[in-house]
C-alpha positions in Angstrom: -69.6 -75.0 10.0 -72.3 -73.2 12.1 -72.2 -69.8 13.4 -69.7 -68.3 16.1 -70.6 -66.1 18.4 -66.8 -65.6 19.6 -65.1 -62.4 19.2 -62.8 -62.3 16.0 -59.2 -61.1 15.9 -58.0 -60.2 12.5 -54.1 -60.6 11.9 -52.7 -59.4 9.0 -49.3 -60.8 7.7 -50.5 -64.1 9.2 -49.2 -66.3 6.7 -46.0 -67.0 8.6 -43.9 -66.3 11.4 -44.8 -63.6 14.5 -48.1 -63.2 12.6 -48.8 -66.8 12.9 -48.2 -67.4 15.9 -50.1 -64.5 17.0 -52.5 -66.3 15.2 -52.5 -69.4 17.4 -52.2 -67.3 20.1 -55.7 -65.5 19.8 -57.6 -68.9 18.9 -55.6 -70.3 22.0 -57.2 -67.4 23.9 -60.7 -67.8 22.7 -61.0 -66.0 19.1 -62.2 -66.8 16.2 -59.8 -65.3 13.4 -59.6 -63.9 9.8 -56.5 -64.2 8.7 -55.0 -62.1 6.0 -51.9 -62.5 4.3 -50.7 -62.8 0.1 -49.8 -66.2 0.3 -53.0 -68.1 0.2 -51.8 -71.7 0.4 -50.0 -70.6 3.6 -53.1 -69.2 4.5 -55.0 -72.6 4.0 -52.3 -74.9 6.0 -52.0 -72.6 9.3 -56.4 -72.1 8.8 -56.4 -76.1 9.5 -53.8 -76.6 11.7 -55.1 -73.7 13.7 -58.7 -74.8 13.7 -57.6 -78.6 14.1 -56.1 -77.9 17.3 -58.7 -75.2 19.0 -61.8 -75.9 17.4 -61.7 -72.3 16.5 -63.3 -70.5 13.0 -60.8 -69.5 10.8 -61.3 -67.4 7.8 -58.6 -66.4 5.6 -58.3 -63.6 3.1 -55.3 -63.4 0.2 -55.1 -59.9 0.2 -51.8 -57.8 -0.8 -52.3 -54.8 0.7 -50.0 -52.3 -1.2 -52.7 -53.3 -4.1 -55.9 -50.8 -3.6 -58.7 -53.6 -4.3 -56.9 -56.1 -1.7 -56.6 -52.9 1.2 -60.5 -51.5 -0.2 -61.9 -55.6 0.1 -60.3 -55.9 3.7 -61.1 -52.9 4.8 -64.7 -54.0 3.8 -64.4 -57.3 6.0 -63.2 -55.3 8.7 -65.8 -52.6 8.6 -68.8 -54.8 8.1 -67.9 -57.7 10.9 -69.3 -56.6 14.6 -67.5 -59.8 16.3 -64.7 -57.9 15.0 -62.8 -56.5 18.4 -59.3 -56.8 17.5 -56.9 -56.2 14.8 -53.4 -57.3 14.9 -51.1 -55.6 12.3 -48.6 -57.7 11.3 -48.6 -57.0 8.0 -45.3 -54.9 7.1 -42.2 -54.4 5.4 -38.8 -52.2 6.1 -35.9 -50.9 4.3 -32.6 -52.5 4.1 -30.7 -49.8 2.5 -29.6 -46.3 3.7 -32.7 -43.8 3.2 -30.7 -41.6 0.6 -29.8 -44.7 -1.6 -33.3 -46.2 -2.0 -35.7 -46.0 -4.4 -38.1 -43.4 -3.9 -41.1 -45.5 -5.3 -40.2 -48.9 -3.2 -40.2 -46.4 0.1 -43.4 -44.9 -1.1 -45.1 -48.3 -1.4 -43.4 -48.9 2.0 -45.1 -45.9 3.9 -48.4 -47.0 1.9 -48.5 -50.4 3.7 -46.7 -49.6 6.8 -48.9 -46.6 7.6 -51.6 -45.9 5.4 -53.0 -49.9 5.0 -53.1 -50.0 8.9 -55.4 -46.2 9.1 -57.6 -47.1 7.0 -58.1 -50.5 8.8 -57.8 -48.9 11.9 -59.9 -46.4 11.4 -63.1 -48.7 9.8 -62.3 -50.9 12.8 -63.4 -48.3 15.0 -66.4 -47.2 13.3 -68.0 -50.8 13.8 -66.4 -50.8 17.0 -68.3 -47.5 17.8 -71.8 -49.2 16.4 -71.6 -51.7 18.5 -70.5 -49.7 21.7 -74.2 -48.6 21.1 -76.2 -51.5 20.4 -78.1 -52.8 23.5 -77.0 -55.9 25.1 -73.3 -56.0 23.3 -70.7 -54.7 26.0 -71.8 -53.9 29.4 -72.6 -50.3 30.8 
């Protein structure tokens, strides 16, 4: 496969449902995607199927991001690709008891995922983003 030039969305939780078909979505729209989900097999069959039907580059990433070296190696990916210009966070989980009865570790890892995965992801997005705002010839003026 040779070289895109495209911009790249990144959608985490991509693996199935709304993040999948956010997925098609953005290649349907024009971007070329890195896909990140735990599930790498899923990964692999909506990576073809997407890039069957739009011609599109795919890249996934099995990555749980409640795990440090998963969030530290996407964050990396994130923070390194310039054709990066959007991230879709789909990537997520909720509670299904009341607040008072659940367990303080599971809500922990919750907030970690929920809130702290998407910062940091966020937040190295925007640093490249920033880079490129100033190299010549990227965006207009």
């Amino acid at each position: 496969m040779s070289a895109s030039l495209k911009d790249v969305a990144v959608i985490t939780g991509a693996s199935a449902g709304i993040g999948a078909v956010y997925a098609d979505r953005q290649a349907r729209r024009g971007y070329d995607l890195i896909l990140v989900a735990r599930n790498q097999a899923r990964l692999d069959q909506l990576a073809a199927r997407i890039a069957g039907a739009t011609g599109c580059m795919v890249t996934t990433v099995s990555a749980d991001l409640n795990n440090k070296a998963d969030l530290s190696r996407t964050e990396t990916i994130v923070g390194t690709d310039p054709r990066i210009t959007m991230l879709v966070n789909n990537a997520g989980v909720g509670g299904l008891a009341p607040q008072l009865q659940s367990d303080v570790d599971a809500m922990e890892g919750m907030v970690n995922l929920n809130v702290t995965a998407l910062m940091r992801r966020a937040v190295r997005l925007h640093h490249v983003t920033r880079s490129q705002l100033s190299s010549p010839g990227r965006y207009p003026s």
